[in-house]
C-alpha positions as CSV (number, residue, x, y, z in Angstrom):
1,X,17.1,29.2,3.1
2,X,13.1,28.4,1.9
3,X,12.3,25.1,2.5
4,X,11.0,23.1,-0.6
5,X,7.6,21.6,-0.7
6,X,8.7,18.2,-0.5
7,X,10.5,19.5,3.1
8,X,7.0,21.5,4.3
9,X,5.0,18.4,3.5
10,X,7.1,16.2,5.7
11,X,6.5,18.9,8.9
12,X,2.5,18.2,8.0
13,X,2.3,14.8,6.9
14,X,4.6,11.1,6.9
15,X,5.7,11.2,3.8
16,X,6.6,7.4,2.5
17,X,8.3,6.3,-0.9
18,X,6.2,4.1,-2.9
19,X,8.9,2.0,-4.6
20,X,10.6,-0.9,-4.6
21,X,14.2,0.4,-5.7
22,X,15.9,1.3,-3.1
23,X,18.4,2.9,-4.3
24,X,16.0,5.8,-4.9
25,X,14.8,5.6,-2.1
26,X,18.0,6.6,-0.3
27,X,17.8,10.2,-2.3
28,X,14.4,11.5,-0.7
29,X,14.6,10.3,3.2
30,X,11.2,9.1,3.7
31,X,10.1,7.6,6.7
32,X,8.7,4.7,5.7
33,X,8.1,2.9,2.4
34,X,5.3,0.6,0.2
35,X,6.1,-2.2,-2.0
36,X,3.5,-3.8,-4.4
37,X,3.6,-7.0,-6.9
38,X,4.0,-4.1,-9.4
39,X,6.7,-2.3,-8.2
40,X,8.5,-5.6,-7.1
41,X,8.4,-7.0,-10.4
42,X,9.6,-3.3,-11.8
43,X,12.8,-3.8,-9.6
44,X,13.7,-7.3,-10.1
45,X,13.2,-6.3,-14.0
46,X,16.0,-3.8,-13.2
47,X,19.8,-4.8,-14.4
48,X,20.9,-3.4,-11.3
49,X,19.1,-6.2,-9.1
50,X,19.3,-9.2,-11.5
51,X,22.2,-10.7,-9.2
52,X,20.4,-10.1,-5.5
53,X,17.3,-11.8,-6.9
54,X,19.5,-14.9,-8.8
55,X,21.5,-15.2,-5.3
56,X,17.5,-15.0,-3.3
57,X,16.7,-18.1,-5.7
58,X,19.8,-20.0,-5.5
59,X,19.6,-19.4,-1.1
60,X,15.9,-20.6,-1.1
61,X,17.3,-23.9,-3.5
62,X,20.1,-25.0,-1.2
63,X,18.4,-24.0,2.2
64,X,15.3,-26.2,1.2
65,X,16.3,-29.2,-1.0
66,X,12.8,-31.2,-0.1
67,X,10.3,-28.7,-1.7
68,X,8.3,-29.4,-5.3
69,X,9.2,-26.7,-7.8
70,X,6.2,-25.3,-7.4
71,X,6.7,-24.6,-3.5
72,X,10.1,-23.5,-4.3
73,X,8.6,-20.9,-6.4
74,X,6.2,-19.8,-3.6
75,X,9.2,-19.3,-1.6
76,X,11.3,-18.2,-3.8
77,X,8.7,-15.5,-4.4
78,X,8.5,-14.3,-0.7
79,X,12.1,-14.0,-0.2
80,X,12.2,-12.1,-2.7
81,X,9.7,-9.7,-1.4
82,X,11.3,-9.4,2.1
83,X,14.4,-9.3,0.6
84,X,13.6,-6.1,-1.1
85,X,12.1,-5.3,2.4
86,X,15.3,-5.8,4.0
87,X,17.4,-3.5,1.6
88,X,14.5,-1.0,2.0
89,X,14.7,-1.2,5.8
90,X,18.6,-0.6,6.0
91,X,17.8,3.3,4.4
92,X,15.1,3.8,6.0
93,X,14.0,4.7,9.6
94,X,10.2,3.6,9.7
95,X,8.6,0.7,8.4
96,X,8.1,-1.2,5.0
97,X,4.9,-2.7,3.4
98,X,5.1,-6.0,1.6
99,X,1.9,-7.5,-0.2
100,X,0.4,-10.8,0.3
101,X,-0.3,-12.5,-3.0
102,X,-3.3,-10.9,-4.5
103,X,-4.5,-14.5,-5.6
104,X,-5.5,-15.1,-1.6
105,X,-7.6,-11.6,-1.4
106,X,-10.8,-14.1,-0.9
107,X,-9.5,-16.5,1.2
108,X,-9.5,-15.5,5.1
109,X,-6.6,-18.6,5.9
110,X,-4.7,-18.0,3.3
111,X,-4.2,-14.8,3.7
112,X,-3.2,-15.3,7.1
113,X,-1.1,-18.2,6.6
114,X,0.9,-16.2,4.2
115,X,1.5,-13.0,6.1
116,X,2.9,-15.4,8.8
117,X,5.6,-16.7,6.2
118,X,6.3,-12.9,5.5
119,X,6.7,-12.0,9.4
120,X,8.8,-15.3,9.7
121,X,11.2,-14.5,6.8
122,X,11.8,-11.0,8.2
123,X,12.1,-12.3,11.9
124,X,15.0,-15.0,10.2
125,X,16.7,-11.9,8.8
126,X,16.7,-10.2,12.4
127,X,14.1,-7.7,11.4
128,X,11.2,-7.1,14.1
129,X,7.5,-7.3,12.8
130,X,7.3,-3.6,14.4
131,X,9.5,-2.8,11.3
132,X,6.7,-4.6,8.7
133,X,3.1,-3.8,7.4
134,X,1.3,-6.4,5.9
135,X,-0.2,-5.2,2.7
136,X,-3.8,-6.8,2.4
137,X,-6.4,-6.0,-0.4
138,X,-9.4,-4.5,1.4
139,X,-12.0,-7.4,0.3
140,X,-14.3,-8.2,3.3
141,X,-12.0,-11.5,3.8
142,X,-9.2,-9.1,3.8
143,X,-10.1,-7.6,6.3
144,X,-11.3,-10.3,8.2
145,X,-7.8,-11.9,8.2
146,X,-6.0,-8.2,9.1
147,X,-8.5,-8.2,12.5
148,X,-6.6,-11.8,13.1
149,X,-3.2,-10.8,12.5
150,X,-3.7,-7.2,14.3
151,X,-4.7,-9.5,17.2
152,X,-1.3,-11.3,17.1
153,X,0.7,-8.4,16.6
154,X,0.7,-8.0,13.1
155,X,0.2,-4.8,11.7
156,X,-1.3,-4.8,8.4
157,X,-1.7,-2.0,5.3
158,X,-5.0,-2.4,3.9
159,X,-4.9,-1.5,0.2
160,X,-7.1,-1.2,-3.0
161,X,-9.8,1.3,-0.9
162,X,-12.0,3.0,-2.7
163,X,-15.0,3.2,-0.9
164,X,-15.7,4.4,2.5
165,X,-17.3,0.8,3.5
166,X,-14.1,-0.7,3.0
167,X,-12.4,1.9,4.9
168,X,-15.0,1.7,8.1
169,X,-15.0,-1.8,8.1
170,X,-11.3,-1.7,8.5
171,X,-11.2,1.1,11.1
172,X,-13.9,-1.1,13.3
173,X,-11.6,-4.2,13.5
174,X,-8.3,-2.3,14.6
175,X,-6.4,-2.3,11.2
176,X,-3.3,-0.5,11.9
177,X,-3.7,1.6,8.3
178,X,-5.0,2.1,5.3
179,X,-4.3,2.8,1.5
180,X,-7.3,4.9,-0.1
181,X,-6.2,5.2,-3.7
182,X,-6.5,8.5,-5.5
183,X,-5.3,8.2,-8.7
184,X,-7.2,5.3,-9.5
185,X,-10.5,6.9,-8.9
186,X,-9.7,10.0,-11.3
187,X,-8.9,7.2,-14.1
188,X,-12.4,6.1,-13.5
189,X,-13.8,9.9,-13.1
190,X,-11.8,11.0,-16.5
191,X,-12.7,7.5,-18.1
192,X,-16.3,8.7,-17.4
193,X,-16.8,12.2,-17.4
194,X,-14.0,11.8,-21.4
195,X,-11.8,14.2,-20.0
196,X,-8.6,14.7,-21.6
197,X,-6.7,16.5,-19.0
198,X,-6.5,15.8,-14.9
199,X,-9.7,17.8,-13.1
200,X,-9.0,20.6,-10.7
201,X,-8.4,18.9,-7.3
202,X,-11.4,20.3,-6.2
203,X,-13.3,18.5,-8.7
204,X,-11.1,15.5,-8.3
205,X,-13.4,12.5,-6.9
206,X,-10.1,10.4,-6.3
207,X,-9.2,13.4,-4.0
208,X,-12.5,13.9,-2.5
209,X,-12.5,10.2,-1.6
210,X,-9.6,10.3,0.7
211,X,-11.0,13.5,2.4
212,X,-14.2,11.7,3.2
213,X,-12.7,8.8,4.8
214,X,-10.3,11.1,7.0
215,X,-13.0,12.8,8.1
216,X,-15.0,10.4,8.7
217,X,-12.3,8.6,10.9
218,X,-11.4,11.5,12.4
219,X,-15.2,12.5,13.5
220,X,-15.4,9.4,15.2
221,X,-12.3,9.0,16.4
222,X,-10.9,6.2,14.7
223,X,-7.3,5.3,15.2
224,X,-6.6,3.6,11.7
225,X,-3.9,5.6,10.0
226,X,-5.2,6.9,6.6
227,X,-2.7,7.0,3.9
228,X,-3.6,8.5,0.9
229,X,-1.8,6.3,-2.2
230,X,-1.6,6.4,-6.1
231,X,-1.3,9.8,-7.0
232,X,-1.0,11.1,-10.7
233,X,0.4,14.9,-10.3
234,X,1.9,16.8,-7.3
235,X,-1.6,18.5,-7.3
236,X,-3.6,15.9,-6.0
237,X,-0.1,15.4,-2.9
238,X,-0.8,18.9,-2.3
239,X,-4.4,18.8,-1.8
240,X,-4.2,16.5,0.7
241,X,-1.1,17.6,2.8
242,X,-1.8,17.1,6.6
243,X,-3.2,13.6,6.0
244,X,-1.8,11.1,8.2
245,X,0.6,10.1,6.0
246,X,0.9,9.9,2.0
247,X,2.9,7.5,-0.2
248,X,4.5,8.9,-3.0
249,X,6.5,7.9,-5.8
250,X,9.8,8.8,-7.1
251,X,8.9,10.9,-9.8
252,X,6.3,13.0,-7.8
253,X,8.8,12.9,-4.7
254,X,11.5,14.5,-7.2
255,X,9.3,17.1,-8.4
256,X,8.7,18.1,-5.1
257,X,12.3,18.2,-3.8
258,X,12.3,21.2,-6.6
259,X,9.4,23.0,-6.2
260,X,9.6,26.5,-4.1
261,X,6.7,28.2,-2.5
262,X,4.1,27.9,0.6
263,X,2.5,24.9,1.2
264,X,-1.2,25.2,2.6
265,X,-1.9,22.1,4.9
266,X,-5.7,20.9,3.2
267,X,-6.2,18.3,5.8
268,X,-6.6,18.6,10.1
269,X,-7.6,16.4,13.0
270,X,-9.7,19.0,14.5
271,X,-13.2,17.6,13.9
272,X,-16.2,17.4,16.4
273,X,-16.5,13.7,17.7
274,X,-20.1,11.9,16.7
275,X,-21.9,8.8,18.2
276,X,-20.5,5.3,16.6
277,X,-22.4,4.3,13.7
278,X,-23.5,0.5,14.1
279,X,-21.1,-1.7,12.9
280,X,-21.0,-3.1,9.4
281,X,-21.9,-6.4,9.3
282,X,-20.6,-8.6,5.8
283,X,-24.0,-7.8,4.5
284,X,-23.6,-4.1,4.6
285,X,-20.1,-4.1,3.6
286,X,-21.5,-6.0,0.0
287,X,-24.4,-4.4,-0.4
288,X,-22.3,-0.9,-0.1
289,X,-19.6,-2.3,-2.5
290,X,-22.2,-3.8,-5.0
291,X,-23.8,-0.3,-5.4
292,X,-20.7,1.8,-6.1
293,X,-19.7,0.4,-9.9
294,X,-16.1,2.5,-9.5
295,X,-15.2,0.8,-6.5
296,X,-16.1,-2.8,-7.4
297,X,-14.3,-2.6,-10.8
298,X,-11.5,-1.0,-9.5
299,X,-11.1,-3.6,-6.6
300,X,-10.9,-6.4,-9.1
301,X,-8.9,-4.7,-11.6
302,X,-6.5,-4.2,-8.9
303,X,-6.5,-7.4,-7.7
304,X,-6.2,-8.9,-11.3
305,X,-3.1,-6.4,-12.1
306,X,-1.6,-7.8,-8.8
307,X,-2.0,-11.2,-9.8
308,X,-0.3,-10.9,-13.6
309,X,1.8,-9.0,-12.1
310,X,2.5,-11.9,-9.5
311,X,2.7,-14.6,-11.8
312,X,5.1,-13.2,-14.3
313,X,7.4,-12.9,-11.2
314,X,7.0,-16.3,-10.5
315,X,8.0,-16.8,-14.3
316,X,10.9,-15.3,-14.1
317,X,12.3,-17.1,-11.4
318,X,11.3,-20.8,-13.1
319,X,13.8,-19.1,-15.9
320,X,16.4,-19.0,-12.9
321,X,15.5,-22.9,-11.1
């Protein structure tokens, strides 16, 4: 019997389910699996969940009695994510990603502070911090805190990449992996260029973004797993299959499972080594990010979707204290 795409792509590439509902993510055997604000918010939305979150809250309430409302929020908040972490872990055999709050994306301390709390409420649930990725947004404090954590231990999923700076300055400071986003880039790219339809991958600059950064870490031999995220059609998938590793959502991951044919692998590892670069300094890094409009806006629109996102979480469990 042919093997579907979805089943060549996993010989080629780690394929990960980008959802929070885990109940789907039982249906499509990835290895591992990414959680956002977004797609945390979409599952505690879900009918199915309202009673696992309300018995999270009503835990965090009678475990810590002391705390203000608004700390209880805060932790009411990260047991949630770790909670959705845990369910994910139990069908699944690799590792899950859960985000720090996008409101700490310019604060080194912070960030680090709360990616600690997420370690520690996983560790109190039994699960190793071998089974976790912290998800971090690739700002240059970001990425300062993930070279602190990554020295403790901690691996971390650097997100919201859309510029090679972001992903060299990442690579450089031992970040276990990274999220380029494609999709996000061919919003800009069609938002631009008023196209009405998706461009030919070849064409696609959200595409040819990821390619440039696996290269690029490739060529120099980089270990940083590059993880190619935020896909709008199977198309762009495809024309990056043999990338480290790919997370996909639901819907793509369906269409997949039920598509016949030969799947050309796109992406190798077989590139000729070059000499290091010099290291970005935090000047660099700015300057680089400063001069590409696409990936400046789209950093801060990501971070700002993460935070509404964040706070009407934290809204809905208020309605539940």
């Amino acid at each position: 019997m042919n093997k579907t795409i979805l089943e060549q792509l996993k010989q080629v590439s780690m394929v990960v389910a980008d959802t929070g509902d885990f109940e789907l993510i039982k249906q499509y055997k990835p290895v591992d699996a990414t959680t956002n604000p977004s797609l945390i918010l979409k599952a505690v939305k879900d009918e199915r969940y309202t009673q696992l979150v309300k018995d999270v809250i009503e835990s965090v309430k009678l475990s810590n009695p002391e705390l203000t409302n608004e700390e209880l929020v805060t932790k009411c908040v990260i047991e949630i994510l770790v909670t959705f972490g845990q369910k994910i872990l139990e069908v699944i055999d690799g590792k899950v990603s859960s985000e720090v709050d996008a409101r700490m994306s310019f604060s080194t301390s912070e960030t680090i502070n709360y990616a600690k709390e997420i370690v520690s409420s996983y560790a109190s649930k039994g699960i190793s911090k071998d089974r976790v990725l912290i998800k971090v947004a690739a700002t240059w404090e970001g990425i300062k805190a993930a070279e602190v954590l990554q020295k403790e231990g901690i691996n971390c999923n650097l997100t919201l990449i859309f510029d090679k700076s972001q992903a060299q300055a990442c690579a450089e400071v031992g970040v276990f992996l990274i999220s380029p986003f494609v999709g996000r880039i061919t919003d800009w790219q069609m938002q631009q260029q008023k196209l009405v339809s998706f461009p030919a991958v070849e064409d696609d600059e959200g595409v040819k973004s990821v390619k440039e950064i696996y290269s690029f870490y490739k060529s120099h031999s980089f270990k940083t797993i590059v993880m190619g995220a935020s896909f709008r059609n199977v198309g762009q998938v495809l024309a990056l299959a043999g990338c480290d590793a790919l997370t996909i959502s639901p819907a793509l991951l369906e269409e997949m499972a039920n598509m016949d044919g030969s799947l050309e692998t796109n992406l190798c590892d077989d590139y000729d080594v070059h000499f290091k670069e010099d290291s970005l300094t935090e000047e660099r890094f700015r300057l680089s990010m400063n001069q590409n409009i696409m990936a400046n806006h789209k950093l801060a629109e990501g971070i700002n979707s993460f935070t509404k996102d964040t706070v009407e979480l934290e809204q809905i469990i208020k309605g539940y204290l």
